[in-house]
Backbone and ligand atoms as CSV (ligand in chain L), in Angstrom:
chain,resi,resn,atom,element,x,y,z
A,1,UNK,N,N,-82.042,-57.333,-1.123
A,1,UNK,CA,C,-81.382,-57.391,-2.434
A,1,UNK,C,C,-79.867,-57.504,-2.232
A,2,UNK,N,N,-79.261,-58.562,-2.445
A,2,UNK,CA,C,-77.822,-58.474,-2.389
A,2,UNK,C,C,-76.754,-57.668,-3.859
A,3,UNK,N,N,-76.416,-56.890,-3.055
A,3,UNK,CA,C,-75.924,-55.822,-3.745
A,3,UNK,C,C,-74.502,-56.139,-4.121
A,4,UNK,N,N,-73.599,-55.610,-5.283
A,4,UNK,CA,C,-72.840,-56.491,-6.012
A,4,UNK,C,C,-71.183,-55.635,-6.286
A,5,UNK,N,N,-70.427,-56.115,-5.869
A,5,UNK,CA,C,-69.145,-54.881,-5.597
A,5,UNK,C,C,-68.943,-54.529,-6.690
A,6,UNK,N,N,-68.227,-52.949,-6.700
A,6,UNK,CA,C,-68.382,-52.280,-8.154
A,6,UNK,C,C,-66.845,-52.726,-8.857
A,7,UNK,N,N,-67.225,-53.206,-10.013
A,7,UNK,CA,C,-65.836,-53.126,-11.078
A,7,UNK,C,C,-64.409,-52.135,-10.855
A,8,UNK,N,N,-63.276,-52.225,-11.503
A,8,UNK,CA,C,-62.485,-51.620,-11.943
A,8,UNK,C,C,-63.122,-50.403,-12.464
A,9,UNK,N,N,-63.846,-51.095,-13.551
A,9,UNK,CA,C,-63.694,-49.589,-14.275
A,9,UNK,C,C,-64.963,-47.973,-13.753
A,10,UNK,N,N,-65.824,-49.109,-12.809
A,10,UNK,CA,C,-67.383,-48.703,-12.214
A,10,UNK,C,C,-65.962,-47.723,-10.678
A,11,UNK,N,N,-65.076,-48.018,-10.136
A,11,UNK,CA,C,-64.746,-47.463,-9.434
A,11,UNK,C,C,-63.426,-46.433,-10.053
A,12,UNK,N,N,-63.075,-46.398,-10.903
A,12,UNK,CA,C,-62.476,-45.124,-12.167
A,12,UNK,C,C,-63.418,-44.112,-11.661
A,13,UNK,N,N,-64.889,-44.341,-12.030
A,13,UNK,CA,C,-65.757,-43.276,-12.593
A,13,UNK,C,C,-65.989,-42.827,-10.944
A,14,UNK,N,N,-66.269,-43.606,-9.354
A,14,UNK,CA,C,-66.536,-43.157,-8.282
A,14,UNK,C,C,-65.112,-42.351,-8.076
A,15,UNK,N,N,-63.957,-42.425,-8.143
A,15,UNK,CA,C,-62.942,-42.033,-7.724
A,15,UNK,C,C,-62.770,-40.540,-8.598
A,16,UNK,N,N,-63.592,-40.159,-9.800
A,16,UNK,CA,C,-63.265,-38.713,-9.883
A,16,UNK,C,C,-64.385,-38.063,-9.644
A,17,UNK,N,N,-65.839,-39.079,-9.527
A,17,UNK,CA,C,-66.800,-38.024,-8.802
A,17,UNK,C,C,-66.863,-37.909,-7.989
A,18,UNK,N,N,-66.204,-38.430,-6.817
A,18,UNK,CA,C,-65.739,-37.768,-5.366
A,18,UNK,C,C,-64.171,-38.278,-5.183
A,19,UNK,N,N,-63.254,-36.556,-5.801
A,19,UNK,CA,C,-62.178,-36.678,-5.331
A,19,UNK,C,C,-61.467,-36.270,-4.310
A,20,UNK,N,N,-62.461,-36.129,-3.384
A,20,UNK,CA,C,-62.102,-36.037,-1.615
A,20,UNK,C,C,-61.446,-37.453,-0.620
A,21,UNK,N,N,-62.506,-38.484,-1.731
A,21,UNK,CA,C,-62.609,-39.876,-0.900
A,21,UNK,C,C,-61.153,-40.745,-1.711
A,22,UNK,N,N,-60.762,-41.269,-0.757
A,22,UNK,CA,C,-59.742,-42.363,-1.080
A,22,UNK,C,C,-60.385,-44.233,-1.573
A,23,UNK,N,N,-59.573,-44.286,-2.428
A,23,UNK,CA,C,-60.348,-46.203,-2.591
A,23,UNK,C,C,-58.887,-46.949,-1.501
A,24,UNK,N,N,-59.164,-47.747,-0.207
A,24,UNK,CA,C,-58.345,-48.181,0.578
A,24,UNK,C,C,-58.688,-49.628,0.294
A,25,UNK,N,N,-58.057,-50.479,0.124
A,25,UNK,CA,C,-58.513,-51.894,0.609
A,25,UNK,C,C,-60.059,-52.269,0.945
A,26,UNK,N,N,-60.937,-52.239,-0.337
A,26,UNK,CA,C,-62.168,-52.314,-0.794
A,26,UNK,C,C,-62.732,-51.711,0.214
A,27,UNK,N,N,-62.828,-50.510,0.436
A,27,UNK,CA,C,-63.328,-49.475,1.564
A,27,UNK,C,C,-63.043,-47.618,0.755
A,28,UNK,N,N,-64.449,-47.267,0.869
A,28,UNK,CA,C,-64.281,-45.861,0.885
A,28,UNK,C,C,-63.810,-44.704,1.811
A,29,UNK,N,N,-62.538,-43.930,1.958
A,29,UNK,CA,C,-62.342,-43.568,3.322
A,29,UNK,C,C,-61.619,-41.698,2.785
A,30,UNK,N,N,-62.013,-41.310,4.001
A,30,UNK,CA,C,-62.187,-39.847,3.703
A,30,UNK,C,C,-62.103,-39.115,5.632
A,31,UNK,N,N,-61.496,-38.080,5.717
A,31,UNK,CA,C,-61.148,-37.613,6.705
A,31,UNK,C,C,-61.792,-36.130,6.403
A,32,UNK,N,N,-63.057,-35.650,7.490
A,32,UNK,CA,C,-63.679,-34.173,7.018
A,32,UNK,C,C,-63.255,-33.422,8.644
A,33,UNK,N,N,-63.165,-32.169,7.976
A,33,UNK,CA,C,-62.401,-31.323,9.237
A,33,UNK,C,C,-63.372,-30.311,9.159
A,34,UNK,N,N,-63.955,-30.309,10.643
A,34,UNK,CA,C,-64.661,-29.503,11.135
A,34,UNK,C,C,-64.196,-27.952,11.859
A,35,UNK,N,N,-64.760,-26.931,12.105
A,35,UNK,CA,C,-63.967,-25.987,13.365
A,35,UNK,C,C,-64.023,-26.745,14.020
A,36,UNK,N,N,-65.134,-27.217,14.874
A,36,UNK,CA,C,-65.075,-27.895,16.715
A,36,UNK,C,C,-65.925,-28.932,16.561
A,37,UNK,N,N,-65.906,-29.666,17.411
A,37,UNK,CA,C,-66.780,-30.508,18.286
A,37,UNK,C,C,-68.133,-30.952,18.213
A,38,UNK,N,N,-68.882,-29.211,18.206
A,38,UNK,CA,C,-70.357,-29.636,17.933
A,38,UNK,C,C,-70.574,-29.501,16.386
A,39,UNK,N,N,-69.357,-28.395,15.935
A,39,UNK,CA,C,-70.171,-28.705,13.930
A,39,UNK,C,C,-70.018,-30.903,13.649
A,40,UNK,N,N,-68.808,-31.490,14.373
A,40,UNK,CA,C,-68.553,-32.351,14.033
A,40,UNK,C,C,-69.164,-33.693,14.488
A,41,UNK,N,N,-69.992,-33.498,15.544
A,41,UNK,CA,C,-70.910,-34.091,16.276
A,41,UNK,C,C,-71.777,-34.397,15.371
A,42,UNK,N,N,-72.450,-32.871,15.603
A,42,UNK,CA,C,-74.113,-32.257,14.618
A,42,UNK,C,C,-73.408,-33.265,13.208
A,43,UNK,N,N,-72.711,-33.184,12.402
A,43,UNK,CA,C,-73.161,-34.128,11.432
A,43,UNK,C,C,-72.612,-35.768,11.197
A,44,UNK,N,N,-72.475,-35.805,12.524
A,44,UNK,CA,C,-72.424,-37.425,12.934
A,44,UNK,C,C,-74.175,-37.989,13.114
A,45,UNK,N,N,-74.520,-37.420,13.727
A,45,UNK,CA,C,-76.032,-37.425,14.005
A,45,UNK,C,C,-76.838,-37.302,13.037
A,46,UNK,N,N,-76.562,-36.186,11.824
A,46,UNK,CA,C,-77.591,-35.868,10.983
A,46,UNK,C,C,-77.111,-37.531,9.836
A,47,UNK,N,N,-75.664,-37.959,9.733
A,47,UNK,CA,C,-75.524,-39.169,8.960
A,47,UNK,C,C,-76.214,-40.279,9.680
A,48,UNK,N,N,-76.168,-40.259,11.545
A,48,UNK,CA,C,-76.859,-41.457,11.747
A,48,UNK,C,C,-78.469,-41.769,11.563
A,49,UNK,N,N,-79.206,-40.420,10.951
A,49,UNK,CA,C,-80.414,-40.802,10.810
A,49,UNK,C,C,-80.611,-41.532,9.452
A,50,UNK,N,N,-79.497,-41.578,8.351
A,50,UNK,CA,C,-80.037,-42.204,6.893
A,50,UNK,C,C,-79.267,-43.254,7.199
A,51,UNK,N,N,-78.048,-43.851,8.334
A,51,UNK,CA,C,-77.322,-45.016,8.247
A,51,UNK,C,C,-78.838,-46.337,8.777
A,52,UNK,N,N,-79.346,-45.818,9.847
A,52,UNK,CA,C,-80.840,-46.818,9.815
A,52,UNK,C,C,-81.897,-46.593,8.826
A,53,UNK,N,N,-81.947,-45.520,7.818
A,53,UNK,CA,C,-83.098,-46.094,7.290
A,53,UNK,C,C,-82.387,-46.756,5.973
A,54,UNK,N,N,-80.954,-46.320,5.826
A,54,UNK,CA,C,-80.628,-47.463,4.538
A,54,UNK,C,C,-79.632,-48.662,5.066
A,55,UNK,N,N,-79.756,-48.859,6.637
A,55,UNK,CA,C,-79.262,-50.224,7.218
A,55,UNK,C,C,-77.867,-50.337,6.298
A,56,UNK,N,N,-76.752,-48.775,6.639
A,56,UNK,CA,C,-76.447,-48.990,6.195
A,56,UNK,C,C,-74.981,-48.079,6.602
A,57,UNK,N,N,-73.963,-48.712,7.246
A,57,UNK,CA,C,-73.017,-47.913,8.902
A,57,UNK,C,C,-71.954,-47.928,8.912
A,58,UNK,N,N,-71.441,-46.208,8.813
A,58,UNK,CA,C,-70.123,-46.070,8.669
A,58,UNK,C,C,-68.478,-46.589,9.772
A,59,UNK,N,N,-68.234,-47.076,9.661
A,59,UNK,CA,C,-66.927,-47.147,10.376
A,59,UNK,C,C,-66.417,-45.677,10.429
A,60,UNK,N,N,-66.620,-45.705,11.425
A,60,UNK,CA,C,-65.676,-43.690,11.769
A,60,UNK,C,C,-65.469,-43.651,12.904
A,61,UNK,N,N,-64.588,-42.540,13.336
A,61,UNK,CA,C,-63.912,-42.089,14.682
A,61,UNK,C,C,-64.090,-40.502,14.838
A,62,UNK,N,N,-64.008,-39.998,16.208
A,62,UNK,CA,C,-63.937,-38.649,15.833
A,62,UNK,C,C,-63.188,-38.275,16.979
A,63,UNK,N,N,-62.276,-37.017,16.601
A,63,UNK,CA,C,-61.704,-36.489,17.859
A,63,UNK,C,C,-61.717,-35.046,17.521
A,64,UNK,N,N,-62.243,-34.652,19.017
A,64,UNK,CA,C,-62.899,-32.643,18.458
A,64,UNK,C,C,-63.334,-32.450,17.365
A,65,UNK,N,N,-62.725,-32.313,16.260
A,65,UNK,CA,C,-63.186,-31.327,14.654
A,65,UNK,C,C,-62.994,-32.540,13.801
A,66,UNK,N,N,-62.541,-33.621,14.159
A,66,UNK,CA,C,-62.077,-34.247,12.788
A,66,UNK,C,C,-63.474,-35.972,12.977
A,67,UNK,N,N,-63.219,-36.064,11.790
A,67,UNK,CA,C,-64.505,-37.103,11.545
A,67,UNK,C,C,-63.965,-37.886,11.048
A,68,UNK,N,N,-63.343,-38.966,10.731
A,68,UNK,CA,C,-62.554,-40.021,9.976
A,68,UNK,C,C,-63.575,-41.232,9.684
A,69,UNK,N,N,-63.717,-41.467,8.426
A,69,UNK,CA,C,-64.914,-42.218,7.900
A,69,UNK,C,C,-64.517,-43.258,6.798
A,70,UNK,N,N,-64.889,-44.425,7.191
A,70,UNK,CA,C,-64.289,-45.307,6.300
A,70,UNK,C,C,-65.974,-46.578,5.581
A,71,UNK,N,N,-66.209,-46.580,4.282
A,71,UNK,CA,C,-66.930,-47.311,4.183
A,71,UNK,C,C,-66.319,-48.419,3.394
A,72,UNK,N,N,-67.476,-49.415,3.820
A,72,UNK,CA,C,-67.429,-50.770,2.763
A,72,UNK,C,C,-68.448,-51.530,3.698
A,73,UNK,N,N,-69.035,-52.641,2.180
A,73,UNK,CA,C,-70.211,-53.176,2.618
A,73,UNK,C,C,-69.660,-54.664,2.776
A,74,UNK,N,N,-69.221,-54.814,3.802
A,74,UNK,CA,C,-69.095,-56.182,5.102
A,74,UNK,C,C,-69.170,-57.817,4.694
A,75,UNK,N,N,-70.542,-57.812,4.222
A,75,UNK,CA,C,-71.246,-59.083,3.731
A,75,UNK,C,C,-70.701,-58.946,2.067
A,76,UNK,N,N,-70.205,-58.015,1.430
A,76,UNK,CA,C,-69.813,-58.301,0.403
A,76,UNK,C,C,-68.179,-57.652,0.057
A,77,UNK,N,N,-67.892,-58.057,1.088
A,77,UNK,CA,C,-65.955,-57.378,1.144
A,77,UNK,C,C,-65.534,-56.691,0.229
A,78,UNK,N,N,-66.225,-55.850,0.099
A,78,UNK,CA,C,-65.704,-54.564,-1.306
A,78,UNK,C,C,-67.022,-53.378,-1.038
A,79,UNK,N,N,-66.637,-52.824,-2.362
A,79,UNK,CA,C,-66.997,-51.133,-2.192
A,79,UNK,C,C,-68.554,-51.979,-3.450
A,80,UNK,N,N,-69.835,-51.255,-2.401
A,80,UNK,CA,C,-70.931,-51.019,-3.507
A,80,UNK,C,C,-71.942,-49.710,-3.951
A,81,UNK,N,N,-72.766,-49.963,-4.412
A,81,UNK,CA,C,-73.591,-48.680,-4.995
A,81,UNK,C,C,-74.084,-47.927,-3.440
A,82,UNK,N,N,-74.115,-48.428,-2.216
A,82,UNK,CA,C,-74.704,-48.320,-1.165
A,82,UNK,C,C,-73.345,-47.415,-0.584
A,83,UNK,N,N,-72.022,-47.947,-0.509
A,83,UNK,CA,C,-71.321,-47.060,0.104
A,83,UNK,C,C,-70.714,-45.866,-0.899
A,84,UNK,N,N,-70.855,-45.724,-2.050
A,84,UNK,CA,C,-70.955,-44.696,-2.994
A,84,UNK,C,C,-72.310,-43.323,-2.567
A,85,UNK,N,N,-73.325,-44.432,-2.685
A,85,UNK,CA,C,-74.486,-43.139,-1.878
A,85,UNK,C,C,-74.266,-42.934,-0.558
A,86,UNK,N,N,-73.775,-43.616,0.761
A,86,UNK,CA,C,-73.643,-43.031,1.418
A,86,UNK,C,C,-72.491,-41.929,1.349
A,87,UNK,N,N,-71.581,-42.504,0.836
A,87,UNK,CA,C,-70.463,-41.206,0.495
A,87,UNK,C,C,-71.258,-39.457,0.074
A,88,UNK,N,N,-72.363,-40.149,-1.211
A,88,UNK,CA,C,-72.660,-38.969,-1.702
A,88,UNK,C,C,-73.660,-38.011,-0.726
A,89,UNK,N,N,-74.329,-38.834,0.262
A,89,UNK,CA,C,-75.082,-38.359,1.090
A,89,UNK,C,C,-74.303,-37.362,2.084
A,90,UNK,N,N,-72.977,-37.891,2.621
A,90,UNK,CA,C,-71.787,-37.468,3.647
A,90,UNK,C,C,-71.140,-36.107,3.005
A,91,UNK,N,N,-70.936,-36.120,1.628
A,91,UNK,CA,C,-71.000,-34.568,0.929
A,91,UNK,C,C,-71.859,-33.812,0.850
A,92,UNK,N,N,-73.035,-34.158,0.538
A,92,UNK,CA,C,-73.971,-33.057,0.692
A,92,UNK,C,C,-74.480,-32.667,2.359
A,93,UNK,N,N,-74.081,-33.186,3.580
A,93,UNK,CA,C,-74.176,-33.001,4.881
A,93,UNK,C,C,-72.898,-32.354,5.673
A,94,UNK,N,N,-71.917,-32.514,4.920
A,94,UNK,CA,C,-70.999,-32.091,5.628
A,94,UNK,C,C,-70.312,-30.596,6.153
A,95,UNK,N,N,-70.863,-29.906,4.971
A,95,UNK,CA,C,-70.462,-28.227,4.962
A,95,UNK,C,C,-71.289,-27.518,4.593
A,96,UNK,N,N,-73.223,-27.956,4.905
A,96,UNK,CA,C,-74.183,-27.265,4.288
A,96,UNK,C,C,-74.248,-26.868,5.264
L,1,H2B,N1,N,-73.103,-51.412,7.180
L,1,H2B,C1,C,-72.082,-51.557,6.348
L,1,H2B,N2,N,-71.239,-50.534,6.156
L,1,H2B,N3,N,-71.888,-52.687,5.696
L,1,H2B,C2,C,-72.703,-53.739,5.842
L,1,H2B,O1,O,-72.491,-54.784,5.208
L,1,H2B,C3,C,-73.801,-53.621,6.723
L,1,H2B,C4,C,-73.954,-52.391,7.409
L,1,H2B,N4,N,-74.668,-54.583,6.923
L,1,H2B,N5,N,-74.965,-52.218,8.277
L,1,H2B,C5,C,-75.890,-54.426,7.639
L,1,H2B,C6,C,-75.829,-53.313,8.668
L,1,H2B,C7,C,-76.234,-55.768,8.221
L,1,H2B,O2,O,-75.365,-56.112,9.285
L,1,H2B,C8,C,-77.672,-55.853,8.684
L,1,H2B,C9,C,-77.965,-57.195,9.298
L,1,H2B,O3,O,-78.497,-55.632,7.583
C-alpha cells in the first residue's frame, strides 16, 4: 500500500501528540536518554523487533545512554502514518 505524506495541518495535530519529537526536514527526530548502555541497547532491540514486522527502520545512532532517532519514510520523502506509529510505538518502549 503506498502510503501518503501527512498534510500541514495532519502534522499540527502529530506535533502536540508527541511533544518530545521534533518535525526536521520531512523527518521525525527525537533524542531519548537512557542511565547506561544496556537500558539503551535493550530498547534498540526491543524497537528492532516491530521495525521488521512493519518493514519499517529507524535512522538512529547511539553512544552509551543516548539513542538519537530520526524517522521518515524514504520512498515517499516526507513524514507518514507509519513513522507517526513508529514514533508512538518508541514511547511506549522507551521508559516502561
Ligand atoms: N524504513 C523507512 N524508515 N522508510 C522507508 O521508506 C523504508 C524503510 N522502506 N524500511 C522499506 C524498508 C523498503 O526499503 C523495503 C523495500 O520495503
Amino acid at each position: 500500500m503506498k502510503r501518503e505524506v501527512l498534510t500541514t495541518e495532519q502534522l499540527v495535530v502529530v506535533a502536540r501528540e508527541l511533544p518530545e519529537w521534533a518535525i526536521v526536514a520531512d523527518g521525525l527526530e527525537r533524542i531519548f536518554e537512557f542511565g547506561d548502555f544496556v537500558k539503551a541497547f535493550s530498547f534498540m532491540t526491543a524497537v528492532a523487533m516491530h521495525c521488521e514486522r512493519l518493514d519499517h527502520h529507524p535512522e538512529w545512532s547511539n553512544v552509551y545512554g543516548t539513542v538519537r532517532v530520526r524517522l521518515t519514510t524514504h520512498d515517499r520523502t516526507g513524514i507518514t502514518d507509519l513513522d507517526v506509529a513508529m514514533a508512538e510505538l518508541m514511547e511506549s518502549l522507551a521508559y516502561a
